[in-house]
C-alpha positions as CSV (number, residue, x, y, z in Angstrom):
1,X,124.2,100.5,92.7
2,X,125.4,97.3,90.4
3,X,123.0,94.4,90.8
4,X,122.1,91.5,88.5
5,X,119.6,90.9,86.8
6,X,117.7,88.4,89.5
7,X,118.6,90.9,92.1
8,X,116.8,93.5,89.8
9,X,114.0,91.4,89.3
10,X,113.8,91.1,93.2
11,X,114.0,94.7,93.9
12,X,111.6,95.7,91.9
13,X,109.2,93.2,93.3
14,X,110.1,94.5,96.8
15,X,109.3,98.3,95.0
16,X,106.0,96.8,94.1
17,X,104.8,96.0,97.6
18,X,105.4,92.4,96.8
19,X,105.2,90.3,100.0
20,X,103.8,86.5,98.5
21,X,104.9,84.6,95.3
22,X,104.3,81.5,94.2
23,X,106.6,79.0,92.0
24,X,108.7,76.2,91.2
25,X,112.2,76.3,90.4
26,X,114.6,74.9,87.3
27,X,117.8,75.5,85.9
28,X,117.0,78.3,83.9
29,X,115.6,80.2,86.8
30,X,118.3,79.7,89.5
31,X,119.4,82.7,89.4
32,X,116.5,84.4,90.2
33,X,116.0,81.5,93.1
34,X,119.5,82.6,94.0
35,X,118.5,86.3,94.6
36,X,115.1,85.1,96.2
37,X,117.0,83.1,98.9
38,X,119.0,86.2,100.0
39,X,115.7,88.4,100.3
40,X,113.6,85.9,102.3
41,X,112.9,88.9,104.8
42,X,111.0,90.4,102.3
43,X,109.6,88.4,100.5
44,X,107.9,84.5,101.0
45,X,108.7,81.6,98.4
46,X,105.5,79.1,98.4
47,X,106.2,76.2,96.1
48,X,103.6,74.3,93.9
49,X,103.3,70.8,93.7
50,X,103.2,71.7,89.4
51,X,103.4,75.3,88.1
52,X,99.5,75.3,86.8
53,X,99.1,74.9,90.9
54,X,101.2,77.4,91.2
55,X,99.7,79.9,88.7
56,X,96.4,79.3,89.7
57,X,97.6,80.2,93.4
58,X,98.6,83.8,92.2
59,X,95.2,83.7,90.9
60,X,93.6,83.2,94.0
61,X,95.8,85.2,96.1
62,X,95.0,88.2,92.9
63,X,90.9,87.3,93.1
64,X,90.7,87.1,97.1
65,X,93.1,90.3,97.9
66,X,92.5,93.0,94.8
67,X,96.5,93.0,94.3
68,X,98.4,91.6,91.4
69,X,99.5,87.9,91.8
70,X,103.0,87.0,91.1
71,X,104.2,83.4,90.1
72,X,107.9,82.4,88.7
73,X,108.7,79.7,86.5
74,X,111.4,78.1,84.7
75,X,112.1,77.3,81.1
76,X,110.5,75.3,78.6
77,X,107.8,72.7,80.3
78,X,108.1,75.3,83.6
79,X,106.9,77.8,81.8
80,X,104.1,75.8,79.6
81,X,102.6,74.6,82.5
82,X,101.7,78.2,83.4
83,X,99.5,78.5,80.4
84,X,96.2,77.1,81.3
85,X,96.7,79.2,84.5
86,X,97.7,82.7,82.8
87,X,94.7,81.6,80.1
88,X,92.2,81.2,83.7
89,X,93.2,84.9,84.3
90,X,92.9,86.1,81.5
91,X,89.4,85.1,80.3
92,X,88.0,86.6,84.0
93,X,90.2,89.9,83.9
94,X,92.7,89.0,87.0
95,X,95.8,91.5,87.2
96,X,98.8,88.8,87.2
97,X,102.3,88.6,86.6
98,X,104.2,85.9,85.6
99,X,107.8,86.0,85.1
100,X,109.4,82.8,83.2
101,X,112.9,82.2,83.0
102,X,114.5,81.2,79.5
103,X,117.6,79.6,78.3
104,X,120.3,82.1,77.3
105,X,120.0,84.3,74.3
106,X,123.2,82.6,72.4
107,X,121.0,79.3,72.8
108,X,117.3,81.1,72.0
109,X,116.1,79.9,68.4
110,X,118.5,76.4,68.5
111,X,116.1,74.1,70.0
112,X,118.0,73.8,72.8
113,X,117.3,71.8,76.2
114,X,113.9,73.0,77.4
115,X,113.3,76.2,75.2
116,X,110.3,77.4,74.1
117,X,108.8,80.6,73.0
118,X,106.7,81.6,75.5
119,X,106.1,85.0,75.0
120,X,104.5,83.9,71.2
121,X,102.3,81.2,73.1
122,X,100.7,83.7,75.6
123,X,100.3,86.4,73.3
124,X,96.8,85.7,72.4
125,X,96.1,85.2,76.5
126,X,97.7,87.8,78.1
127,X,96.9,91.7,78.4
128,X,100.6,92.2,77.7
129,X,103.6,90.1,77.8
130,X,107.5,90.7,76.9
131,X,110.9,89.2,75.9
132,X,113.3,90.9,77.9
133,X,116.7,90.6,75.6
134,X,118.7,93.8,77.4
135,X,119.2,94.1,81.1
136,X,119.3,98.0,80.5
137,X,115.1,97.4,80.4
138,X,114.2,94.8,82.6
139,X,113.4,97.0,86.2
140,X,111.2,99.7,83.7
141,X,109.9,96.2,82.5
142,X,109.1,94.8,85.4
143,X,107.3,98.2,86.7
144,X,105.5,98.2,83.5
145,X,104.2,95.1,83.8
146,X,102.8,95.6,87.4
147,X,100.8,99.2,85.8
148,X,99.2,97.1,82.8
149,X,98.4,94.4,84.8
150,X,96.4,96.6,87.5
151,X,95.1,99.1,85.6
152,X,91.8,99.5,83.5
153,X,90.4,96.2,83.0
154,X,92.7,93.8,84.5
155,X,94.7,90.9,82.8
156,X,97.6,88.6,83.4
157,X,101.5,90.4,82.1
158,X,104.4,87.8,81.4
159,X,107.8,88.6,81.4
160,X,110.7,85.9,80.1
161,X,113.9,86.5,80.3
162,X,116.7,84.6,79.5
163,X,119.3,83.1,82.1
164,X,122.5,85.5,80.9
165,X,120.1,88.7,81.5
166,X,119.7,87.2,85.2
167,X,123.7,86.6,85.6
168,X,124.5,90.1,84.1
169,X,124.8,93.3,85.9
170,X,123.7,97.0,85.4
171,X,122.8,99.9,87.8
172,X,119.8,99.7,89.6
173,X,117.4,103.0,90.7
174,X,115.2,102.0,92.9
175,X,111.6,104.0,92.0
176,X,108.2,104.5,94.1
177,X,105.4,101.9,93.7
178,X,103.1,102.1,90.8
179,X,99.8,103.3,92.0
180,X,96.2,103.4,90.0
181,X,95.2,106.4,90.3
182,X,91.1,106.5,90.8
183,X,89.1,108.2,87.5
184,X,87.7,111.0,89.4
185,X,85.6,112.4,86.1
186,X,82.3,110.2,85.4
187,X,79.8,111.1,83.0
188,X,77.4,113.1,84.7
189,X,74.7,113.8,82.5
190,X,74.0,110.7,81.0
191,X,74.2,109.5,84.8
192,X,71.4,111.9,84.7
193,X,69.5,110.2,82.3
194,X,69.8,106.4,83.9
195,X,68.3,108.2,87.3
196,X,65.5,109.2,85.0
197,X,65.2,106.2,83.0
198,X,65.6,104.5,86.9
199,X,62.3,106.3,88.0
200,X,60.4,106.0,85.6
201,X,60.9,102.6,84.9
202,X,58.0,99.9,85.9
203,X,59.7,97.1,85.8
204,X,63.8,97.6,86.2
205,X,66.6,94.9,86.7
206,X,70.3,95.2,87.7
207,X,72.0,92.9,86.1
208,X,76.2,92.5,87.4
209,X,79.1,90.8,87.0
210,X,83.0,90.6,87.9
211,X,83.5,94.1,86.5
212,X,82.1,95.2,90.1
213,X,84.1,93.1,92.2
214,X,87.2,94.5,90.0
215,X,86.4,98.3,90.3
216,X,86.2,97.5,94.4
217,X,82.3,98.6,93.6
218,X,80.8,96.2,95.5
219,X,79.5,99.0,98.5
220,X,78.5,101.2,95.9
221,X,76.5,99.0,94.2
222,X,74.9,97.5,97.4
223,X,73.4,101.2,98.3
224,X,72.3,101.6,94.8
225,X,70.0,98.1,95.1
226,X,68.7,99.3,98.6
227,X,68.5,103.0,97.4
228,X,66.6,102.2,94.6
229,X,64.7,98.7,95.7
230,X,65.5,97.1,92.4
231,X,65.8,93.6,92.3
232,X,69.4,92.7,90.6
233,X,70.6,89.7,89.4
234,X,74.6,88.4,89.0
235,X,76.8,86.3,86.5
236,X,78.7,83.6,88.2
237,X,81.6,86.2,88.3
238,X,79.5,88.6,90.4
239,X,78.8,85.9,93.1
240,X,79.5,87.2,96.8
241,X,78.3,90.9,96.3
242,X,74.8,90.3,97.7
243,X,74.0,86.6,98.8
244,X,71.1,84.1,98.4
245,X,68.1,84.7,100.4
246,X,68.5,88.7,100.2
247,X,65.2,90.3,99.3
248,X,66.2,92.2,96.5
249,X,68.4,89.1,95.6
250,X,67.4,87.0,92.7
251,X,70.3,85.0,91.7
252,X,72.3,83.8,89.3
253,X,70.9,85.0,85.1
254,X,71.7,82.7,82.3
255,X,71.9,78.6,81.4
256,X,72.5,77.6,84.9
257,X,70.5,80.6,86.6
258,X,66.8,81.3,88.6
259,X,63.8,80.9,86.8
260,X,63.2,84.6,88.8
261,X,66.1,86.0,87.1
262,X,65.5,84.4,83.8
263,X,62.0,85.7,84.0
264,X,62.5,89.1,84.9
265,X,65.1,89.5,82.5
266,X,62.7,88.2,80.1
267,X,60.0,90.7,81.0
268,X,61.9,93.9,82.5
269,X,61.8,97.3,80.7
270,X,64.8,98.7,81.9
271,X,68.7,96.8,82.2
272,X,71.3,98.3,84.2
273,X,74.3,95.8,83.0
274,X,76.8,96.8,85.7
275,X,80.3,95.2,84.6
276,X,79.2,92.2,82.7
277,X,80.1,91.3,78.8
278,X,77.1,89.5,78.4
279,X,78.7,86.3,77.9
280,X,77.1,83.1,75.6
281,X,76.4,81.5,79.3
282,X,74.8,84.7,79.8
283,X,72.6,85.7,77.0
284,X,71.9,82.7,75.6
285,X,69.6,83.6,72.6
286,X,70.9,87.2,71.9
287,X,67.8,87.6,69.7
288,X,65.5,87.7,72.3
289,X,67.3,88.7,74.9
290,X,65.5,91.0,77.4
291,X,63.2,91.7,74.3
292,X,61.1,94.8,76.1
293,X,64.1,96.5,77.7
294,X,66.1,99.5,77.4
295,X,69.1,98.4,78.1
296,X,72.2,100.5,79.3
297,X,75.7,99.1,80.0
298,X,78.6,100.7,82.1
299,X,81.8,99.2,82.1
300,X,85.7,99.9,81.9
301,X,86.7,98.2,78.4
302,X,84.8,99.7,75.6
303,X,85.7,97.0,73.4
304,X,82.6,95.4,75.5
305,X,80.2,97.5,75.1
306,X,77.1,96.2,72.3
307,X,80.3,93.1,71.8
308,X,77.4,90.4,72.2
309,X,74.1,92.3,73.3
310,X,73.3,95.7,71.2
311,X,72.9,98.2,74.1
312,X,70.8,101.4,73.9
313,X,73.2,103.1,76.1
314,X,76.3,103.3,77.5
315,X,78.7,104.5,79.8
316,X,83.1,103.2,79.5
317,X,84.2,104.4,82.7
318,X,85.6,103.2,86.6
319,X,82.4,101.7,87.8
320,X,83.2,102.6,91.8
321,X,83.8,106.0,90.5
322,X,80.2,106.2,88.3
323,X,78.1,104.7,90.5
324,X,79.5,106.5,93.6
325,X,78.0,109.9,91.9
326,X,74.6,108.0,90.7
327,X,73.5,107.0,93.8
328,X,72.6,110.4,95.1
329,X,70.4,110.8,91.9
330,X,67.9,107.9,92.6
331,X,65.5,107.1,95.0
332,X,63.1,104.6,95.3
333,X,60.0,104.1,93.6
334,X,57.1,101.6,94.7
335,X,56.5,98.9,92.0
336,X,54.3,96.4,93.8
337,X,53.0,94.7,90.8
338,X,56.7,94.1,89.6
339,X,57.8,92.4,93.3
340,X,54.7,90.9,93.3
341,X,55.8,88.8,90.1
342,X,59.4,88.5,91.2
343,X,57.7,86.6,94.2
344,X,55.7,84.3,92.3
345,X,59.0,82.8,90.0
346,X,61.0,82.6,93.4
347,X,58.4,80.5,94.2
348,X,59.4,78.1,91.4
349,X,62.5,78.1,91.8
350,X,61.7,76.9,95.5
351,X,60.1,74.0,94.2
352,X,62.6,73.4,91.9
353,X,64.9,72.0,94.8
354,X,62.2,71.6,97.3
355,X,62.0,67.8,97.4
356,X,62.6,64.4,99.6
357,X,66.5,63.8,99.0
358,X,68.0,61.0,101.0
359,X,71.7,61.9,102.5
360,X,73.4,65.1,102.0
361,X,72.0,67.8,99.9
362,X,74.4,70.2,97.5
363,X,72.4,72.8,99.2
364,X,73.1,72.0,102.4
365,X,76.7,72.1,102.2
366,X,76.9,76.2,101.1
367,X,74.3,76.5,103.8
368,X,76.3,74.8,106.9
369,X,79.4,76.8,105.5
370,X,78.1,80.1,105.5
371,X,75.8,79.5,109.0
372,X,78.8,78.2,110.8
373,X,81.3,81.1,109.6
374,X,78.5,83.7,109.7
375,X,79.2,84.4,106.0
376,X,83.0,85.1,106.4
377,X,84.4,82.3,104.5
378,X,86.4,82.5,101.3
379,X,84.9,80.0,99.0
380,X,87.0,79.0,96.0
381,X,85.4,76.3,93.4
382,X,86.4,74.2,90.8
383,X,83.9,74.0,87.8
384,X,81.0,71.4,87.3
385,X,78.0,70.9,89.2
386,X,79.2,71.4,92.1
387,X,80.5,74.9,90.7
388,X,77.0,76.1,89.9
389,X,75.4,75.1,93.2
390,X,78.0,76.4,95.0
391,X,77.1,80.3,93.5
392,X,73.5,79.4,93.5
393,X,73.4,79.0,97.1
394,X,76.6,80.8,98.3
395,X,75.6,82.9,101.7
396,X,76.5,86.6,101.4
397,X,80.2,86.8,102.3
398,X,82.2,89.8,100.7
399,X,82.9,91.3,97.4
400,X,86.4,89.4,97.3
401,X,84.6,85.8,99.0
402,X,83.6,83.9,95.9
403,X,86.8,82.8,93.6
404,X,85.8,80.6,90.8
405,X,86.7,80.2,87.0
406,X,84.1,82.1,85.1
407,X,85.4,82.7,81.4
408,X,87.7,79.4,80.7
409,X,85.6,76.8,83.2
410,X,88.9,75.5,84.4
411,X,88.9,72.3,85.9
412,X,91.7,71.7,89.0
413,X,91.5,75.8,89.1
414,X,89.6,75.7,93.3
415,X,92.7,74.0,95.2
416,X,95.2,76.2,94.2
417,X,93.3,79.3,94.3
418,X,92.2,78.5,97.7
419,X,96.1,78.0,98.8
420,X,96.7,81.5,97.5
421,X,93.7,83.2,99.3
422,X,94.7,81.3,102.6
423,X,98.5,82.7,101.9
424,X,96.7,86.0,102.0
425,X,94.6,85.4,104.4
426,X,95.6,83.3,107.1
427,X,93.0,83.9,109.5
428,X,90.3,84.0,107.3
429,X,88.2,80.5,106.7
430,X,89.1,78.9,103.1
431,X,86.7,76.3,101.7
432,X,87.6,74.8,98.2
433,X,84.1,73.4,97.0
434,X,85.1,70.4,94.1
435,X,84.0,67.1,92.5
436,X,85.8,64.0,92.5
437,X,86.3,64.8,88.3
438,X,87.6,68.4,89.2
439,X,89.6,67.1,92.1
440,X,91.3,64.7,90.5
441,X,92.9,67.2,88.1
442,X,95.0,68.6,90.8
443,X,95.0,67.0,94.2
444,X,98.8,66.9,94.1
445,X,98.6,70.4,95.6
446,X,97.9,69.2,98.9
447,X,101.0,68.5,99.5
448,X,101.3,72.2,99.4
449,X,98.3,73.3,101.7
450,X,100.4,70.3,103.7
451,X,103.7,71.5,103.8
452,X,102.5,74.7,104.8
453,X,100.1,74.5,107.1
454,X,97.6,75.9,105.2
455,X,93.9,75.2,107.1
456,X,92.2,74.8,103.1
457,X,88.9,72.8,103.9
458,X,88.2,70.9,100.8
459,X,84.7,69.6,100.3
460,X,84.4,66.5,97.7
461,X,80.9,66.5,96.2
462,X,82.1,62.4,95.4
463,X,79.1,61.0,92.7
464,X,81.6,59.3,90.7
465,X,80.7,60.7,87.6
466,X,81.6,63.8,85.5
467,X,78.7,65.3,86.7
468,X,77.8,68.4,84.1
469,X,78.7,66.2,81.2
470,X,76.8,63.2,82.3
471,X,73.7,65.7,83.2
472,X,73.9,66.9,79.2
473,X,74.5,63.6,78.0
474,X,71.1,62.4,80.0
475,X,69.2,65.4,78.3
476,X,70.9,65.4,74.9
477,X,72.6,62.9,74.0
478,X,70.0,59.7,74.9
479,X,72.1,59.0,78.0
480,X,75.0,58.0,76.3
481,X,77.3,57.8,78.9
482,X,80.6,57.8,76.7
483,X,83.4,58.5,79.4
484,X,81.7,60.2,82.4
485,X,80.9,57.4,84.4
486,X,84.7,56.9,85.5
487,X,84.0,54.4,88.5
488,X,86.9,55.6,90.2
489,X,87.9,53.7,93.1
490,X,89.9,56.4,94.8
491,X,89.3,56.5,98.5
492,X,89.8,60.5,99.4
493,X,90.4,59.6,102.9
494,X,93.5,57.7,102.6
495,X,95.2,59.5,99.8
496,X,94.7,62.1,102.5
497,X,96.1,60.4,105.1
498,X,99.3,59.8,102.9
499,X,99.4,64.3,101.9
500,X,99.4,64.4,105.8
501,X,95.5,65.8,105.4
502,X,92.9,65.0,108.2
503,X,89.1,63.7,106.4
504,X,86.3,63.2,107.3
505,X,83.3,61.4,105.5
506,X,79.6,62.9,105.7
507,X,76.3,61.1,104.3
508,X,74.1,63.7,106.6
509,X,74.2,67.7,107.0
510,X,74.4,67.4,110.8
511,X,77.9,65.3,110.2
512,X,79.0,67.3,107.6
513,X,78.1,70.4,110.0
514,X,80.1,68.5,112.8
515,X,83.0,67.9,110.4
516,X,83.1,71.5,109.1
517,X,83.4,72.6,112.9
518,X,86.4,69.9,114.0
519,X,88.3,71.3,110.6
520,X,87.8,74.8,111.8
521,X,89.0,74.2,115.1
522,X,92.0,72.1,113.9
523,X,93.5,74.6,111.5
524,X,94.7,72.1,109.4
525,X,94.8,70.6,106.1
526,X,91.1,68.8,105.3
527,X,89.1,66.8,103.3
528,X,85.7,66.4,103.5
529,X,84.1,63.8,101.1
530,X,80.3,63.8,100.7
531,X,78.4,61.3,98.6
532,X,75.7,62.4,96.8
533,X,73.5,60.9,93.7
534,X,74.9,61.0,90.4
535,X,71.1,61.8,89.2
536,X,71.2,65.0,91.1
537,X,70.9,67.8,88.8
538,X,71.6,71.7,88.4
539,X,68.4,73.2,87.6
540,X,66.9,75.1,86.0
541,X,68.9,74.6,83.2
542,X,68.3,76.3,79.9
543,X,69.7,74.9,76.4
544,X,72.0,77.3,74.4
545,X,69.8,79.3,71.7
546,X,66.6,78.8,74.4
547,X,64.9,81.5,76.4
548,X,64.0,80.9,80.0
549,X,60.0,79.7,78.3
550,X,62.3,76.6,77.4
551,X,63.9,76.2,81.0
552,X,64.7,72.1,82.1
553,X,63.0,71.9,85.4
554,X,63.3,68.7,86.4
């Protein structure tokens, strides 16, 4: 059958099992608008307050579901917005596609009214992107788009296409959807090997990042901690798989990370790196980085492995797929001398935050959230302060719980990403943790958690400072406080109030627990400022090129 190009571009989205997008319209893309009106059965329209919003949305909706986000924009500053967004994606390996409209091909290259090449400005931040200029190859476009963004290692696709390819026609043939299909092959004599190296070893770590939460691993890797009673440690991007306070948990490894993970990175013998690039947040001095340790890495993109850390070995392969046939092969082995030490650095790092602290604690607020949803919640974060607490003590929730910009440290990333995991997941509890720095990148989005009745609870960590910034300027730069005390006079509850949010204002944890359970039970909309002291610190903190014998404690 004939169709045009926007009703190809919807088909194919239907094809895909696409039920959600996210977007905001222009001239350029009206045509595609056009053919989305006539297929609202099938498919739901959510419109950003700005396309960034909007791309970090598909983001969310990507990082909270395992599926590939979709977001539309339309020419010129439509489809520049999306670039922080697709570069948010990109940098922590979420499968995305964006499709941008463009102004017609007679027009392309004559600086006309909003044009831009966008496919030339992503290049260098997406897996893959195209410049549709024949309708003949925009469905097999479309469908190859959806295969490179969800297969392998993950990235963000963008497709642009000009307005004339939308208003064109050409038969359409509808195909099945694209399907991964799951490595079934892994590598089962070296697997051999790490079970040997496994038992042997006196003084093991697993060490894990995104790459498990990606390959679906998370239950895999879970039996392979119990199985073998090694104490693991995460990045930031690895956050949700096992939670703080597990036994065999010991936290976040790197700048912002546990003195017990630090440490037993520091003195392990053995490294299991399980889907983690070693990042410069990461290992932070790569000279003397776990310095007595065999260390062996598994992941999916070989261009990782050895990229920061020299490994000894290594395995490129599905991680659900390798570590599925290596836990069979281990077993536990007592190491009492090793959890005895493990023991002793928890117990400095319970010191670290085991003080007097008058009002609200950033502790307490990950701590009411995951005792009053029993560990359920989404949590979605901007970055700062507030970002690092927020993993440190996030409650075990699930795999897909813990959304969060890892690689680019997007500010304004939490609000939309929460709005796309409450789109796909409506009756699942959504807290977007932020600072009043963070939240004043993108607030405007709550007209969207507004206009849709979206139950987002957002929690403003309010010091009124940019607190990260101001912590490094207080330890290296003689607390010169150039541009981070802002002062801003911005009272949270009645902007609010005006979105059509309810608020709430907590200085204790029991109000701040009362407040969580009124927005739970309102299912609506809410803000929930907290005050806390702009001298409050994340700690331990250790200094780029430092080792954890170097960690800021206080």
């Amino acid at each position: 059958m004939k169709l045009t190009g926007a009703e190809i571009v919807t088909e194919v989205l239907i094809e895909q099992g696409v039920t959600d997008i996210f977007g905001y319209p222009g001239g350029a893309a009206l045509n595609i608008y056009e053919a989305l009106y006539n297929r609202q059965d099938k498919i739901h329209h959510y419109l950003a307050a700005h396309e960034q919003g909007a791309t970090h949305a598909a983001d969310g909706y990507a990082r909270a579901t395992g599926k590939t986000g979709v977001m539309i924009a339309t020419s010129g500053p439509g489809s520049t917005n999306t670039v922080t967004g697709i570069a948010t994606a990109y940098l922590d390996s979420v499968p995305m596609v964006v499709i941008t409209a463009n102004v017609g091909t007679s027009l392309i290259g004559k600086d006309s009214f909003q044009e831009v090449f966008i496919a030339g400005i992503t290049q260098p931040i997406t897996k893959h992107n195209y410049a549709v200029r024949d309708i003949s190859r925009l469905a097999d476009t479309l469908r190859e788009a959806f295969k490179i963004a969800g297969s392998g290692r993950r990235g963000p696709v963008l497709i642009d296409i000009p307005k004339d390819i939308t208003a064109q026609t050409y038969e359409y043939t509808p195909a099945p959807k694209w399907e991964e299909k799951k490595s079934e092959s892994v590598h089962t004599q070296a697997l051999a090997t790490i079970a040997a190296d496994i038992k042997k070893a006196k003084r093991p770590v697993i060490c894990f990042g995104g790459g498990v939460i990606s390959a679906n691993a998370g239950e895999e890797l879970s039996e392979l901690i119990k199985k073998t009673q090694i104490p693991a440690c995460h990045t930031i991007m690895g956050t949700g798989i096992i939670g703080f306070g597990d036994e065999l948990d010991m936290g976040i490894i790197g700048m912002h990370g546990s003195m017990t993970a630090n440490h037993a990175i520091d003195e392990c013998d053995l490294l299991l790196a399980l889907g983690t690039r070693f990042s410069d947040r990461v290992a932070l001095k790569l000279s003397d980085f776990a310095p007595h340790a065999k260390i062996i890495q598994i992941d999916i993109d070989e261009s990782e492995i050895g990229k920061n850390v020299l490994v000894d070995m290594a395995i490129v392969g599905d991680l659900k797929a390798e570590l599925s046939a290596l836990v069979p092969m281990v077993e536990a082995v007592p190491r009492p001398g090793w959890m005895s030490a493990i023991a002793g650095w928890r117990e400095i790092d319970r010191r670290v935050y085991d003080r007097d602290y008058d009002g609200i604690r950033p502790m307490d607020i990950m701590e009411v959230i995951g005792e009053v949803t029993n560990g359920e919640a989404i949590v979605s974060t901007d970055v700062g302060q507030h970002q690092i607490w927020a993993a440190q003590f996030c409650k075990k929730t699930k795999p897909r719980g813990f959304l969060t910009s890892g690689g680019l440290g997007t500010m304004g990333f939490g609000y939309g990403a929460a709005i796309g995991a409450q789109v796909a997941y409506p009756d699942t509890p959504v807290f977007h943790i932020t600072s009043d720095g963070s939240f004043h990148m993108n607030m405007n989005e709550a007209c969207t958690a507004v206009s849709y009745n979206l139950p987002v609870i957002t929690v403003i960590l309010d010091n009124k400072v940019l607190g990260m910034v101001y912590q490094w300027q207080t330890s290296f730069y003689n607390k010169h406080y150039m541009a981070t005390t802002v002062e801003r006079k911005s009272d949270y509850q009645k902007l609010a109030e005006g979105f059509g949010a309810d608020s709430y204002r907590c200085e204790t944890r029991e109000e701040f627990e009362k407040a969580v359970k009124a927005a739970l039970a309102a299912k609506r909309p809410t803000w929930i400022v907290c005050p806390i002291e702009r001298s409050e610190r994340v700690l331990p903190m250790i200094s780029a090129g430092d080792t954890v014998r170097e960690a800021i404690m206080e």
